[in-house]
Every structure is written in structure tokens, then in C-alpha cells.
C-alpha positions in Angstrom: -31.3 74.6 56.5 -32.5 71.4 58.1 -35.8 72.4 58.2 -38.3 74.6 57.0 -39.1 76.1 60.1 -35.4 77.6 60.2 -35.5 79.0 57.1 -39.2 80.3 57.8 -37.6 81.9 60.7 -34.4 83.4 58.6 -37.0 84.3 56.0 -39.8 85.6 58.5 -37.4 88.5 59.3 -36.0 89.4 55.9 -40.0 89.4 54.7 -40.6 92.1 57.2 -37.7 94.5 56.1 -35.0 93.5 58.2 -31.2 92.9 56.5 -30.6 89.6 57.2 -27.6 89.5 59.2 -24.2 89.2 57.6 -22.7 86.7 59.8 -24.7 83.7 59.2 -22.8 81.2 58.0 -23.0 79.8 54.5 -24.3 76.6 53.3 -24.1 74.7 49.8 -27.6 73.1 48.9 -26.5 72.0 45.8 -23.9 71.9 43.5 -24.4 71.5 39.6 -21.4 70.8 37.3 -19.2 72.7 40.3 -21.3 75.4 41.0 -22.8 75.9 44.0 -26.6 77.3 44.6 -26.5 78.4 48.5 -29.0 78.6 51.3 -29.0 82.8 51.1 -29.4 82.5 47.2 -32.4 80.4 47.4 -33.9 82.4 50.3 -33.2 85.6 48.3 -35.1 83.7 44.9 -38.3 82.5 48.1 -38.4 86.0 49.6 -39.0 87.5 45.8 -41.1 84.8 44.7 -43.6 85.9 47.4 -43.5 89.7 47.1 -44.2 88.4 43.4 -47.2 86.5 43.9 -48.1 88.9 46.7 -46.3 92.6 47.3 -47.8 93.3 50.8 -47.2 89.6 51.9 -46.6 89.5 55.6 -46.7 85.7 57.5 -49.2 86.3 60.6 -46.4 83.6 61.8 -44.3 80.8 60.8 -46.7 78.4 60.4 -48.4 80.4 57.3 -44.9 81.4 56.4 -43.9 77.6 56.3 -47.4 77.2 53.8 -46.3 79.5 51.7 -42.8 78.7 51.2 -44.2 74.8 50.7 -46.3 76.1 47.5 -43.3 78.3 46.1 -40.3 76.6 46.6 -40.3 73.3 44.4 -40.5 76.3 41.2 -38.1 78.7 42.9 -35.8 75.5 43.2 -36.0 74.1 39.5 -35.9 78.0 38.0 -32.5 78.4 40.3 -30.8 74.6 38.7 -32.1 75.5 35.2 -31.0 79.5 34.8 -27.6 78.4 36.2 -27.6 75.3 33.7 -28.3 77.8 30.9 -25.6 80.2 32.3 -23.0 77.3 31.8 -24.3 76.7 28.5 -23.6 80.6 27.6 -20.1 80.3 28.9 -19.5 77.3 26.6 -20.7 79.0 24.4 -18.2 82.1 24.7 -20.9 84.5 25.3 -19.8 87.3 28.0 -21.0 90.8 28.9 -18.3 93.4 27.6 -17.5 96.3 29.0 -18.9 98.5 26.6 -22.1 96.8 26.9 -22.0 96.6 30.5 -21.7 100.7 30.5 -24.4 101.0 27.7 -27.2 98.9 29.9 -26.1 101.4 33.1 -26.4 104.2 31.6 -30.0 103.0 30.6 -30.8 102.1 33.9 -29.7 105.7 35.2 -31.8 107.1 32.7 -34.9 105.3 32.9 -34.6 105.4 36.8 -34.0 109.0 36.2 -30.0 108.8 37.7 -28.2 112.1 37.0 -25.0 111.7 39.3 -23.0 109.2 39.7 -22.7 109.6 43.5 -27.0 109.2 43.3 -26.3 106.2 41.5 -24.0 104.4 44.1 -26.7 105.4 46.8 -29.0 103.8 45.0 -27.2 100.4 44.5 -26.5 101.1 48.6 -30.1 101.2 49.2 -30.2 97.5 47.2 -27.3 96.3 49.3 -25.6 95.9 45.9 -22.4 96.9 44.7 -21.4 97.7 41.4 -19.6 94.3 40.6 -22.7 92.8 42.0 -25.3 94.7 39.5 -22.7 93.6 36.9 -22.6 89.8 37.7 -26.3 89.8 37.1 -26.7 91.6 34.1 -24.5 88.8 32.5 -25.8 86.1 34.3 -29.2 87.2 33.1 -27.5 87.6 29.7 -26.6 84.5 29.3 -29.3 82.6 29.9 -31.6 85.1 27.6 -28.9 84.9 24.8 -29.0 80.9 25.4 -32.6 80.8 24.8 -32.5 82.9 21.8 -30.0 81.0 20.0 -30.2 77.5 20.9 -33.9 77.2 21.0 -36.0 80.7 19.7 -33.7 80.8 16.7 -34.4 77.6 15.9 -38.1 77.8 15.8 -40.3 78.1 12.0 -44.1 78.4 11.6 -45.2 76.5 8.9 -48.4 77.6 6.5 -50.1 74.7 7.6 -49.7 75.8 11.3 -50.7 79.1 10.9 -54.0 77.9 9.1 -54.9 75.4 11.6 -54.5 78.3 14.4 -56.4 80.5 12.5 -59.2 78.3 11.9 -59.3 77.4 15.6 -59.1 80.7 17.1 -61.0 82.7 14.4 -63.1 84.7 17.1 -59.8 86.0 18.5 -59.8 88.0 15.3 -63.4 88.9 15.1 -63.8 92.9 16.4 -67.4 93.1 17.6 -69.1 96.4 16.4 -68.7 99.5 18.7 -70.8 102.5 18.7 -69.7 106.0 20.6 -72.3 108.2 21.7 -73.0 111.3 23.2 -75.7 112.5 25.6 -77.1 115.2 27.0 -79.5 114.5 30.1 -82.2 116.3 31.8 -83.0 115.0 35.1 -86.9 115.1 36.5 -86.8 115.4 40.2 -88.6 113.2 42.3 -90.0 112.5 45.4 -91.8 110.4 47.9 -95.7 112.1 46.3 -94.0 111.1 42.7 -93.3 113.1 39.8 -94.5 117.0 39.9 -96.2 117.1 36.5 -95.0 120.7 36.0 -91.6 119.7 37.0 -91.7 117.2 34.4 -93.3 119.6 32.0 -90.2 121.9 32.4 -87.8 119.2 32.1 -89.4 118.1 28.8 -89.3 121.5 27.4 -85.3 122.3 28.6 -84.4 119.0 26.8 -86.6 119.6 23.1 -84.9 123.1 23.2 -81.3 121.2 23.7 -82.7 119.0 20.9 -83.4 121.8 18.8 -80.1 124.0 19.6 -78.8 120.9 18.3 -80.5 120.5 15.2 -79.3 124.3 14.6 -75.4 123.8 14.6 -74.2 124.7 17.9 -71.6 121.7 18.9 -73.7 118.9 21.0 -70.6 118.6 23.4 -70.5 121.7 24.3 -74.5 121.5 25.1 -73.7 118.5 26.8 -70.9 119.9 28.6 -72.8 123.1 29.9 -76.5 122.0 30.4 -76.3 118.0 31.0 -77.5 116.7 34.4 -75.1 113.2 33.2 -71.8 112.7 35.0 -70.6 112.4 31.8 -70.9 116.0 31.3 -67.7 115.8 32.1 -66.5 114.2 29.0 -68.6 116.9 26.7 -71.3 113.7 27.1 -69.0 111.4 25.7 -70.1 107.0 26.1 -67.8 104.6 24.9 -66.9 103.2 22.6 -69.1 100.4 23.7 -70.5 97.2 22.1 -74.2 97.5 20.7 -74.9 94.2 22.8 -74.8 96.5 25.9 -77.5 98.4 24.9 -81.2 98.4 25.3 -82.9 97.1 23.1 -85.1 100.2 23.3 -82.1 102.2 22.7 -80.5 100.4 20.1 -83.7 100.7 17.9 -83.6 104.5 18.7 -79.8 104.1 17.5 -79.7 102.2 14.5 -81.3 104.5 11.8 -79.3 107.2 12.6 -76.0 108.1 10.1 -73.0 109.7 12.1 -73.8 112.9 13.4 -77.1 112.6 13.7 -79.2 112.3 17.3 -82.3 110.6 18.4 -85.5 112.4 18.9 -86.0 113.9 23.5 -86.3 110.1 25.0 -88.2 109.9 28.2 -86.2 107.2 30.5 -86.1 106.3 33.9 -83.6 108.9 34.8 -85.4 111.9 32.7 -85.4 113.3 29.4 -82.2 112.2 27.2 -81.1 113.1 23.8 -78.7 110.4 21.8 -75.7 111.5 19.5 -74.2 109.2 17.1 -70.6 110.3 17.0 -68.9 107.0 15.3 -69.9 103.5 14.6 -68.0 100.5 13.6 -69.2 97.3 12.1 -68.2 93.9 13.3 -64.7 92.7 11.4 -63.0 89.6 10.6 -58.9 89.3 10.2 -58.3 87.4 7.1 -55.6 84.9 7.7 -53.2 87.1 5.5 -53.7 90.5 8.1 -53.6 87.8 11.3 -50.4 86.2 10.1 -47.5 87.6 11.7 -49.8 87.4 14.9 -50.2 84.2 14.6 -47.3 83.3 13.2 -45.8 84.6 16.7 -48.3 83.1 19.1 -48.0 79.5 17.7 -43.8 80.5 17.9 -44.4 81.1 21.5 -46.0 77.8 22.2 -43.5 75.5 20.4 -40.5 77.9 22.3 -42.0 76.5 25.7 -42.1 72.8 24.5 -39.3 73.1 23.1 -37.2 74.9 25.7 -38.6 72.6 28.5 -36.8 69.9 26.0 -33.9 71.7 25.8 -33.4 71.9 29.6 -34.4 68.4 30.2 -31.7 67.6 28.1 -29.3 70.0 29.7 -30.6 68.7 33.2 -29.5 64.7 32.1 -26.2 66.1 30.9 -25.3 67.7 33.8 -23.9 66.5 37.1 -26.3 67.6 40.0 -25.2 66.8 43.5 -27.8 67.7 45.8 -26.2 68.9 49.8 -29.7 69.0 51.3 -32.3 66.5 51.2 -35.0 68.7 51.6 -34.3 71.0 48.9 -33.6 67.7 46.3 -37.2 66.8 47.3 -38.8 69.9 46.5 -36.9 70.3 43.6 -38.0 66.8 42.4 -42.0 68.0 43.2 -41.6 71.0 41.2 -40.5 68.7 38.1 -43.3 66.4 38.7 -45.6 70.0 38.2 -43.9 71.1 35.5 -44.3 68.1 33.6 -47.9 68.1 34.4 -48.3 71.3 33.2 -49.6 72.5 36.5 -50.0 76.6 37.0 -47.0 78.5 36.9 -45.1 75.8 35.6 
């Protein structure tokens, strides 16, 4: 890989569904405390990294192949160093994937995938160009560096009371619900045309929807009405809207709205699209969280946020410990770009 444009070509064929061929040779990019990251491994972490950011990706031709590959590589590059750091922290560490496990989390993935032979299940890691051995090297490696994280850096994490008020007060419209109403409706459309509206037409429309109105009034369910005699799409739905918020609302129709109790429906509106009848069916008022019913919510956010300073730390620290011995100049200069991103917090860093 002296260049990008040879591994835009490699790549160009592997991102239109060919198997990349078997034969090429090998080469070590880099190697950190002995083990070795390799040109197919890094291809295999680009060629995922774009169907990522984009599933249909297909390069019109190397030069937008090379583009892309510039933008994703300097990540794909430091993710590769620091999960393999992490992994050689986890073996330190004595962590390993036992066989029972190993069987457990297969027997999973048979199920959820919905497996029910084992002779299905070999096809299936065919059809990935896996073998078994392989599936089972990255479970653990994946593992490790999730166990890692959770011990060395998650576990280590507390949320004080005076962080969890200082979010709170901050974000206090993140816990503010904004009142929803759900109606129902029952439409009667007034036909038109280019002379305007037929008087008599209009006439009849007005008298089908006070006799809906009045059915109504009488007991018999307004959905069903809706449902058999509503010129609304939402017919559909027995006339069901929403929920929605009352800010999307007329103000015409809100002031029909708001007097009414639940259950209750407006008096036959004329509107632009004909003669309409309003349900109430439920009604919600705006709510606040108190700091006490947001807490383990926020108590988890603000978590979240010190895990990702901390673990960028954590594998700074693992990253000056370690003995990094690049093969390829190329790839050492990307890598060094997509430090420089990360530690200006760019996107996707």
C-alpha cells in the first residue's frame, strides 16, 4: 500500500461485491506492542466504514473513491490502534472468552437470526467468508475491549448531587412535556367547482354533518360515525388526529377546543375543506420533571459524557505506554490527522 490509489483500486473492487482475491500478498502497516494491524485488516475496517456512512455507496471511480477514503481513514486508523490497545489491556488483565460463553452468545445469534440447523448455520458464516474460529476470535476481541472499558473506566465513573443539579438546571426544557391534545373528526366535504360553491350542495353538506353532530350527541360511538360517513383520510383511523401539540393548531380551532371536557365535541364548523365536527378524546397539560423523577436520567447522561473524557484519557495514556512502530508512512500520517480531530473534538471523533 504505497499509495492510495492502489488501495482505491483493491478497495474499488471489494466495494462493488467482488471477494477480494486470496493471493495478494500480505503487508504489516503497523505493529503495536508486537501485533501487527495489516493492509487487508484496515481495508476490511475502510470498506465498512463506508457502507456505514453510506449503504449504497458505489465510487463513480477512483478519484471519488480516493476522496472518500481521505475523509474516513485517519478515524478507521486510530479506532483500529486503540481497540487492539484495549484488547492487550484485557489480556493483561486475564479476561478471555470461555467456551461456555462462546456457545451461549452463538446460540443467541442462531436465534435471533432465526438459525435452526447447524448445517444453516455454517452456510451462513460461508456466505460471510467466515469460519467458525474466525466468528469466535471476534466475539472475544470485541469482548475485551467492551469489558476493558467497563471496568477500567465506566466502573469508575460517580455522579455527584451537585452534577446532577447543575444539568438539570441547564437542560430543564429537556424535561418539560408540552401539552398534547388527541382528537377526532368527522368531515363532510362541499364539492366545488370552477362556477364556485352550489348553494344547495352546500346546503346538503351542512345538514349531513348537524345530523352527524346530533347522532353524536345521542350515544352512538363518534368513531364509528367517523369511520362510516367521514369524507377525512383519517376515516381510516375511526377519525383519529394525534396526539399533537396545541401550538399546531389554529387559533380558530383551538378556541373551538379549549372549553370542551373529554368527550365532548365542537359545535358543525364550516372550514375550507367543508363542514367538520371536533372530538375531544384526551388532553394533557404541559409537565415539568422535578429533579428527583429526572435523576437517574440524568444521573446517566452526565455518566456518559465524563465516560468519553475520560476514556479518550485512558487511551491516551495507553497510546504513550505502548510501543507503536509504524511500517507505512502513509498510514502513520493519517493516523496522526485523525488524533489531531479527535482532540479537536471534530464530528465523529
Amino acid at each position: 500500500m504505497k499509495r492510495y490509489s492502489l488501495l482505491s483500486a483493491v478497495l474499488l473492487v471489494g466495494a462493488l461485491g467482488v471477494p477480494l482475491r486470496a493471493d495478494i500478498l500480505e503487508q504489516i502497516l503497523v505493529k503495536v506492542n508486537g501485533d501487527i494491524i495489516t493492509k487487508t485488516d484496515l481495508e476490511q475496517r475502510q470498506i465498512a466504514a463506508l457502507r456505514q456512512r453510506d449503504p449504497n455507496f458505489r465510487p463513480a471511480d477512483d478519484a471519488e473513491l480516493k476522496k472518500a477514503l481521505n475523509e474516513i481513514t485517519p478515524e478507521v486508523i486510530v479506532n483500529a490502534v486503540d481497540e487492539l490497545l484495549l484488547i492487550q489491556r484485557g489480556r493483561e488483565l486475564g479476561y478471555s472468552l470461555g467456551a461456555e460463553q462462546f456457545r451461549n452468545i452463538v446460540d443467541s445469534i442462531k436465534k435471533e437470526n432465526k438459525i435452526e440447523t447447524e448445517e444453516a448455520f455454517q452456510a451462513a458464516l460461508k456466505q460471510e467468508g467466515m469460519t467458525l474460529e474466525d466468528l469466535r476470535k471476534q466475539i472475544e476481541r470485541n469482548m475485551l475491549a467492551s469489558r476493558v472499558q467497563q471496568v477500567e473506566v465506566q466502573g469508575k465513573i460517580a455522579v455527584s448531587e451537585d452534577e446532577v443539579k447543575a444539568y438539570y438546571e441547564s437542560a430543564k426544557d429537556s424535561f418539560t412535556t408540552q401539552p398534547q391534545l388527541t382528537l377526532r373528526e368527522i368531515l363532510v366535504n362541499v364539492p366545488g367547482s370552477d362556477k364556485g360553491i352550489n348553494v344547495a350542495a352546500d346546503d346538503q353538506a351542512r345538514m349531513k354533518a348537524e345530523d352527524m353532530k346530533k347522532r353524536a350527541d345521542g350515544g352512538e360511538l363518534f368513531a364509528k360515525l367517523a369511520a362510516d360517513y367521514s369524507d377525512s383520510p383519517s376515516k381510516a383511523n375511526g377519525g383519529l388526529i394525534g396526539p399533537i401539540n396545541r401550538s399546531e393548531l389554529s387559533p380558530e380551532l383551538l378556541k373551538e377546543i379549549t372549553p370542551l371536557k373529554v368527550g365532548q365535541t365542537t359545535r358543525v364548523l364550516r372550514t375550507t375543506r367543508g363542514y367538520q365536527i371536533i372530538k375531544l378524546e384526551s388532553a394533557t397539560e404541559t409537565k415539568i420533571k422535578t429533579m428527583d423523577e429526572a435523576r437517574a436520567e440524568i444521573a446517566d447522561k452526565v455518566a456518559q459524557q465524563k465516560a468519553r473524557g475520560q476514556m479518550r484519557q485512558y487511551l491516551e495514556h495507553l497510546r504513550s505506554q505502548a510501543i507503536i512502530d509504524w511500517k507505512n508512512d502513509e498510514v502513520k500520517n493519517a493516523f496522526e490527522v485523525g488524533l489531531k480531530k479527535q482532540a479537536e473534538g471534530l464530528p465523529g471523533q
